[in-house]
N, C-alpha and C positions, 0 to 999 in steps of 0.2 A: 555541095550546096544544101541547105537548109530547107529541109520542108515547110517552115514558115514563107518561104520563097513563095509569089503566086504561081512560079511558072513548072513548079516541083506538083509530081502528082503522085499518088503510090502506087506500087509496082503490082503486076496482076496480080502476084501471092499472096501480098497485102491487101489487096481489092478482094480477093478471095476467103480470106483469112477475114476483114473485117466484116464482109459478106455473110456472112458463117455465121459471127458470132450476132450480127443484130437480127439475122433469122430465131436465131436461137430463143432469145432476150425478148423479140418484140412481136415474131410472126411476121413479119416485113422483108421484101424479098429486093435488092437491090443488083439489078441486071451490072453486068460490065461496064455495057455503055453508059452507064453514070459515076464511071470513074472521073471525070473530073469534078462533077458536081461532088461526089462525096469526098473526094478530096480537099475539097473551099470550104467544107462544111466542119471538116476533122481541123485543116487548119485554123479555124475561129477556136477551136475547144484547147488547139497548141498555147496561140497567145492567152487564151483566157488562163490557162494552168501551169502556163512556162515549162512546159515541158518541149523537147527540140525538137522530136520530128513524129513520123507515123509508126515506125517501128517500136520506140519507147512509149505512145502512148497506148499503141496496142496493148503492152504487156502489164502498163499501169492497170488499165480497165478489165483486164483478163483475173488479175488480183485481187479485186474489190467488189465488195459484196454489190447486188443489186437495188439494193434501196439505198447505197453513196449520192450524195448527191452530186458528184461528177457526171454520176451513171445517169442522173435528170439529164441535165445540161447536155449530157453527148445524143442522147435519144430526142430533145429538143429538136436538135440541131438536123439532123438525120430524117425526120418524120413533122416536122411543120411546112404547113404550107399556106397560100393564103388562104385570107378570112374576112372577110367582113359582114354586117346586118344584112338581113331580107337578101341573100344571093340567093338566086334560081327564082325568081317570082312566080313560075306556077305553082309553087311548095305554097307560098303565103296565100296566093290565092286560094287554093283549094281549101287550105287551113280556115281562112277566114270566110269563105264563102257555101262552102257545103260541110267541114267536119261541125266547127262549131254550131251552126245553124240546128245542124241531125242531133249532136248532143242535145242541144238545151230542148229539143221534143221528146225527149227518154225523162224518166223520173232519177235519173242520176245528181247527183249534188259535186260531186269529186271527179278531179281529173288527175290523173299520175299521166309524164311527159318522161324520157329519159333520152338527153341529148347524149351520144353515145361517139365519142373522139369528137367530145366539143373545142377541143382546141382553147382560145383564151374569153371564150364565153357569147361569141357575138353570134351565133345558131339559139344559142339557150333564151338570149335576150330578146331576140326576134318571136321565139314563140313566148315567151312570157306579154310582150307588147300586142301580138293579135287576141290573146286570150283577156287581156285585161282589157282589151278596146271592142273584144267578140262578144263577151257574157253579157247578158242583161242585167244581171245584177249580180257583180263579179263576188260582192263580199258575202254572199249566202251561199258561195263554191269554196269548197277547200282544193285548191290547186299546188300541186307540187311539183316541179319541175326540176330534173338532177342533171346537169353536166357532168361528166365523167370526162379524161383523158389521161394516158398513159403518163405525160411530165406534170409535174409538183411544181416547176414553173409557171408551166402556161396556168394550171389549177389557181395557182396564186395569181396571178394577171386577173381570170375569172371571177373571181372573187374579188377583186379591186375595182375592176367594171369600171375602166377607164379608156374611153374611144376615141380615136381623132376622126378629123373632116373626113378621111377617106372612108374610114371603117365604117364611118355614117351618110356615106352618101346615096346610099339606096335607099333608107328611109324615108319614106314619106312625112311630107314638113308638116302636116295635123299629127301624126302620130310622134314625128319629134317633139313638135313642144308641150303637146300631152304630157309622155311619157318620159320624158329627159332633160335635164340641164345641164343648160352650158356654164361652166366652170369659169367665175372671174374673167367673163371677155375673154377667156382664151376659146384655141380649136379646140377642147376637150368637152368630152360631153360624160356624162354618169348618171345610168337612171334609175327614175326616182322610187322611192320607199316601196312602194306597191307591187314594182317589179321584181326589186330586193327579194319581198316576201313570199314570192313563190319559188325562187331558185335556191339551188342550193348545189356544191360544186367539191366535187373529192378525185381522188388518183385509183385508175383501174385501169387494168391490161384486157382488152379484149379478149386474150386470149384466155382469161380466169372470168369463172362465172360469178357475176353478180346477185350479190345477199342483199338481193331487195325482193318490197312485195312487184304482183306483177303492174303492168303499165298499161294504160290506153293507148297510148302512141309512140311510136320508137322513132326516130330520125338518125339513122344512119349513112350517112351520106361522105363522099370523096375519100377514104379511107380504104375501103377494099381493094380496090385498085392496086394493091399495093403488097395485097398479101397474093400467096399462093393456095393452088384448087385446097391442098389440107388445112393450112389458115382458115383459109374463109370458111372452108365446113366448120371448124373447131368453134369460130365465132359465130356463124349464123344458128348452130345449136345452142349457142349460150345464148342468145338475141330471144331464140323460139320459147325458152324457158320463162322468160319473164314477160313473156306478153298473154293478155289475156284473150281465149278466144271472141273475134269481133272486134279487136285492135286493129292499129292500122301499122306501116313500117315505112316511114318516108326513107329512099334508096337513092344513090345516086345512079343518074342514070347505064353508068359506064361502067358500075359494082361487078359486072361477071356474073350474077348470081343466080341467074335464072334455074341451072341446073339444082339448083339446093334448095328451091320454093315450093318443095310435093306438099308440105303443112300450111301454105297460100294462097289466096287468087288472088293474080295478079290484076289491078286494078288500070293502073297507066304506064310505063316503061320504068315510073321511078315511084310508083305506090303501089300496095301489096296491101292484103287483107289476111288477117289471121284465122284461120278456118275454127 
């Protein structure tokens, strides 16, 4: 039977075997028990590359360099999950009700933001929208704002910055029609120049440290989950590297991370202070 088949799944060795190698590849730890989910997920990358089943595509991808762009597409497929604007509204809240507020009483002009496994951009846009609707006088701030995320995919999605009704339904409808239009009567929404101008959106592995300056605010959030205790140390010292101290780390709340925050106070279950 054909691993295109929905009802074919791959064998533990395979479940093992591919196990292995996306640890390897991504720092991402996939239990047993999501043998069939990763099974549904390898077969999207069968049909998309015609190739027949789990065994040969294993050996495909075992061949090819890591920056292949197969090698996007299969780690897509494997490590996205949903997304849409303003999700967790105590983040926005706090964002727009005490961080910016505290800034704009410091003699600061600049803010560096680094959305870190932004996925197809709708965390990045979210904070670009409270900050341009937060500052008093947004255009005497140089604001920078950088999504990052492992696929060149979603990066490119990001950088198109194009949302449907769902992905926009948390937003609040002054800050939608502020900040976005809707697209020829259609459900799509893309926003506008202003927000453009602070974001900006490239391909990094959390597991590799980033060659940037440091940041004001990190938002790392639903992604650790995911990794294991070495992981997550490997990356929360990549995280501590670029943040300046008196930063803040917006976390998701179910990160694990508590043990690895001695350079922290912990602020709320899912904000964190850089000492």
């Amino acid at each position: 039977m054909s691993s295109t088949d929905s009802t074919v799944q791959v064998t533990d060795d395979q479940m093992r075997r591919y196990a292995k190698m996306i640890y390897e590849v991504a720092g991402i730890e996939i239990s047993p028990a999501k043998k069939q989910l990763l099974s549904n997920r390898i077969r999207r990358r069968l049909k998309e590359s015609g190739i027949a089943d789990f065994e040969q595509y294993y050996n495909f991808l075992k061949k090819l360099p890591i920056s292949h762009v197969e090698w996007d597409g299969f780690l897509q497929e494997v490590t996205t999950h949903e997304t849409y604007l303003f999700r967790d509204d105590s983040n926005w809240k706090w964002l727009r009700e005490t961080f910016l507020p505290e800034l704009q009483k410091t003699d600061k002009n600049s803010l560096r933001v680094w959305s870190a496994a932004c996925s197809t951009g709708d965390e990045a846009y979210s904070i670009a929208t409270c900050v341009a609707d937060g500052l008093r006088n947004p255009s005497s701030w140089r604001v920078q704002i950088l999504g990052t995320d492992i696929g060149i995919g979603a990066v490119q999605d990001a950088n198109d910055a194009k949302f449907n009704e769902r992905s926009m339904r948390l937003v609040p409808d002054d800050l939608k029609r502020r900040y976005f239009t809707q697209l020829g009567g259609a459900a799509i929404w893309e926003p506008k120049a202003k927000l453009r101008a602070m974001t900006k959106f490239r391909q990094h592995n959390l597991l590799d440290r980033l060659a940037e300056s440091p940041f004001d605010l990190v938002f790392l959030k639903n992604v650790l989950i995911y990794f294991n205790a070495d992981s997550k140390k490997c990356v929360m010292q990549n995280v501590e590297q670029v943040m300046k101290p008196g930063s803040y780390l917006v976390a998701g709340a179910a990160e694990g991370i508590g043990d690895l925050m001695g350079g922290f106070e912990r602020i709320h279950p899912w904000l964190y202070l850089r000492k």
